[in-house]
Each structure stands twice: as structure tokens, then as C-alpha cells.
N, C-alpha and C positions, 0 to 999 in steps of 0.2 A: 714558553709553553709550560702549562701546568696542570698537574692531575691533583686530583684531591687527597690530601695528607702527607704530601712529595713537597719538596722546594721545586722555584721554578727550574725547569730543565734549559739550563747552556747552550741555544746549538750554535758551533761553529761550522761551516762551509768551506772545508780545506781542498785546494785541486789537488793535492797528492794523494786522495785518499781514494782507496778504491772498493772501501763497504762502509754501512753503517756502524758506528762503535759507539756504545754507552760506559761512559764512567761515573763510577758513584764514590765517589770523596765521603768523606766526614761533616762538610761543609754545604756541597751543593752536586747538583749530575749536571753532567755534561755528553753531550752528544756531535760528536763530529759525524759531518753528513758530504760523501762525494758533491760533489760542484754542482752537477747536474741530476742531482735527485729531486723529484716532486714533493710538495705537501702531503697529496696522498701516501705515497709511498710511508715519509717519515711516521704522519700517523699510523701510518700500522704497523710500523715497527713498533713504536712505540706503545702500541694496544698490546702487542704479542708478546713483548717484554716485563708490560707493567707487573705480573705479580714477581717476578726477577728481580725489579725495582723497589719494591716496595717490602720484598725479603731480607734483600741486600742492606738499603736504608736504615731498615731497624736495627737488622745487625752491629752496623758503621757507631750509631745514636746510643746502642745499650755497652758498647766497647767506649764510646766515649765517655760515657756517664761513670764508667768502671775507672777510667784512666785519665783525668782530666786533671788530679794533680804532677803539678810541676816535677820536671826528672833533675833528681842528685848525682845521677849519672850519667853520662854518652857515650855508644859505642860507637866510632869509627873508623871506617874502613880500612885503615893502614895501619892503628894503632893495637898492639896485642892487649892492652889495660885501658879500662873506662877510664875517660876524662870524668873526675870529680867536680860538682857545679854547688856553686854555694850565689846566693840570691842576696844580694846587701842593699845598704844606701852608700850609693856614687856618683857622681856628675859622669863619668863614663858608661857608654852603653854597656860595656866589657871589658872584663882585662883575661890577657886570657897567658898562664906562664906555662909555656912547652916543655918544660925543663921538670917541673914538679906535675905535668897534667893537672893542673889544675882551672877552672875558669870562675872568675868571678863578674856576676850578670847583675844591673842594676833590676832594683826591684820595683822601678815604674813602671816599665812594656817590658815584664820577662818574656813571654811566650815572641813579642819583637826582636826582640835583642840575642834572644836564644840562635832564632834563625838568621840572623843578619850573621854572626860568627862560624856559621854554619857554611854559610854561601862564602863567605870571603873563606874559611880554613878549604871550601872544595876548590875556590879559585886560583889556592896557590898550589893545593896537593894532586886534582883530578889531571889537568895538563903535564905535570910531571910522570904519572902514572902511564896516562896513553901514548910517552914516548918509550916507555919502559917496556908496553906491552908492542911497541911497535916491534924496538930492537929484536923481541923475542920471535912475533910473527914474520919480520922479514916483511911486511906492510906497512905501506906509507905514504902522510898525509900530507897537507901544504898549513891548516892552520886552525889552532882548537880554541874552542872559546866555551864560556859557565854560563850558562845560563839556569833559570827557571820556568820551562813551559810547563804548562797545563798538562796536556795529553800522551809525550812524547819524554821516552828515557835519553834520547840522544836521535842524529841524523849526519846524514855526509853529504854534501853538496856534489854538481857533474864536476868541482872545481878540485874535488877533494879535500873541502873544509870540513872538520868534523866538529859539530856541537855536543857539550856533554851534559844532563842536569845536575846541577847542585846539589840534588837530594841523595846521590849515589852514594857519596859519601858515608850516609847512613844504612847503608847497607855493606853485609859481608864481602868479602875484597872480591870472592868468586866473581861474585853478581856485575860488580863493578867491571870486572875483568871482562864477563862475558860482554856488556855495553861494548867496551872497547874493541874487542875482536870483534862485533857485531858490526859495528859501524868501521872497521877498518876493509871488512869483509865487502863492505858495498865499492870500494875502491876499486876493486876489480872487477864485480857482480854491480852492477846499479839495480837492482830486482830483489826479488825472492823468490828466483826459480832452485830448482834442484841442485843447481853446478853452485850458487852461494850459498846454501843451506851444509853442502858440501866442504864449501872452502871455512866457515864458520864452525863445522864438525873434525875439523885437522886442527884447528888452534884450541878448542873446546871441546870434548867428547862429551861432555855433559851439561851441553846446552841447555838442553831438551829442561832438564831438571831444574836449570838455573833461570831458563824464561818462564818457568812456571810459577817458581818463586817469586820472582819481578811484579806476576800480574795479580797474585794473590795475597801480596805485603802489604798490610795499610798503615798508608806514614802518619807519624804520630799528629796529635790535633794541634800544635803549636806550630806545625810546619805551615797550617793556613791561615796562620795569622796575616792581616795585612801588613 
């Protein structure tokens, strides 16, 4: 679906969801829509949203145009000192030395390569982290996996699997932290009624602050690289 001077608009049909959400990336919007929502319906969300849409947009486009060059540096999550990034000619995507923080990124697909070290450093570091914040909460999972969705900062299955995204990483360890207590939080709460907002406000008192942060952060434009 498309409006005029918008990219086409994403919609996904998720059954867990239980309102309409609009996301607007760097890249493209996306629109998650409950199971059983009409066409009508979408379109007027989507009428009553568009100058939301097309404020946001430009926003997203004139931040990218400000910031499109490549970063010398990265800050992540667990680390107190930017990793240094230096851009070469290699036959490796990456080489990346933990010992000096340093990384060094071929310079055929940077903004590829960038994020491929990105997801593998969260797939070794994220899992270790949400056992860390388990021992502290005294909550506990069956099995975490990295992924990268679209829409979604993390989820906890009725089995008590917990998914986490890859991009957290790139954010301050809070943030990262709150995901976790978020989703260890559904362990016992499967909802978002008042008794898990609850159980989520004893591991976190500064939720509040830190899901605000989550939804108003825009990842950088080499994170949508293909």
C-alpha cells in the first residue's frame, strides 16, 4: 500500500497482536495489523495517521542524509570504550581483535559487514547477559536465541523460550537490560496486565524511561542494509 511521497507501506498480519502499529525505519514503514482486522478499518488508520507518517519520514530521510557517513566508532552494550573501526582492503568480511577493541571491516559491503559483526558479537554476548540478569531477577527461561525481526525488541514463548534482537546490543546496557527483565517478566505474567507491569517495575523501577527510549531510538542506516 502506498501514499504519495511515502515508500510502500509493509503490512504484516501478526495473530498476537492486538492493535494496529505503524513503524517508520530509515528504509521503509511497516505496519503490523491484528489477524482479523478489515481493509476498511486499515485504511483509516492509515488516513488518520498519514501526516504522523509523513512528519516522521522526513525526519528519519533528513537524519539520514546528515549521517550517512560510515562510523570510526561503536558503542556497545557491555563495553565502557568504543570499539575503533577502520575500513581496509581484505579478503575477510572482518577481523575483529577484542583485546585492542579494534575492528577491521572490508571495504566492499561496509555497511554489510558492519552488521554481520554486529549480530554475531550480539550472539555471543546477548545470551550470556540474560543469564546474568536472570541470576539477579531470580527468573527463569528454557532457551534464548539472536535473532533480527522487523517489528519486535525480544518475545517469550508459553514454553519459556526467550528471543532476543541483535540490534540491543547497540544500545546502552539499561535498555538491553530492561528487554531482558521484560521478557523474563512474561514467564510468569504471559500479558500485559497490571500484576506484570508490576513484576517488570521490581527488577526495573525505570522502565517507564527506558521503554521510552527503545521506541524513540533510530538505529543507525547501515543496520538496513541487506
Amino acid at each position: 500500500m502506498t501514499l504519495a511521497d511515502l515508500p510502500e507501506i509493509q503490512i504484516t498480519h501478526h495473530a498476537r497482536a492486538t492493535r494496529l502499529r505503524l513503524r517508520v525505519e530509515p528504509t521503509q514503514i511497516r505496519l503490523t495489523v491484528p489477524k482479523f482486522c478489515s481493509q476498511k478499518q486499515i485504511q483509516a488508520f492509515l488516513s488518520e495517521s498519514e501526516h504522523w507518517m509523513r512528519e516522521t519520514w522526513q525526519k528519519q530521510q533528513n537524519k539520514m542524509g546528515q549521517h550517512q557517513a560510515l562510523v570510526t566508532e561503536l558503542k556497545l552494550f557491555n563495553l565502557t570504550q568504543p570499539i575503533q573501526i577502520n575500513y581496509v582492503v581484505q579478503k575477510q568480511t572482518y577481523l575483529w581483535n577484542a583485546e585492542q577493541q579494534m575492528l577491521l571491516v572490508s571495504d566492499r559491503q561496509p555497511e554489510q559487514y558492519l552488521k554481520a559483526f554486529v549480530i554475531a558479537y550480539a550472539k555471543q554476548h546477548l545470551p550470556l547477559y540474560l543469564a546474568k540478569v536472570t541470576g539477579e531477577t531470580g527468573l527463569h527461561y528454557l532457551q534464548c536465541s539472536i535473532r533480527q525481526p522487523k517489528t519486535r525488541w525480544g518475545s517469550c514463548s508459553v514454553k519459556h523460550d526467550i528471543m532476543l534482537n541483535s540490534a540491543l546490543v547497540l544500545f546502552p546496557l539499561e535498555i538491553a537490560r530492561y528487554v531482558c527483565v521484560h521478557e523474563l517478566a512474561h514467564t510468569v505474567y504471559f500479558d500485559h496486565s497490571a500484576h506484570f507491569w508490576a513484576k517488570v517495575a521490581e527488577h526495573d523501577p525505570n522502565f517507564k524511561q527506558h521503554r521510552h527510549t527503545l521506541k524513540n531510538t533510530t538505529l543507525p542506516f547501515w543496520w538496513f542494509s541487506s
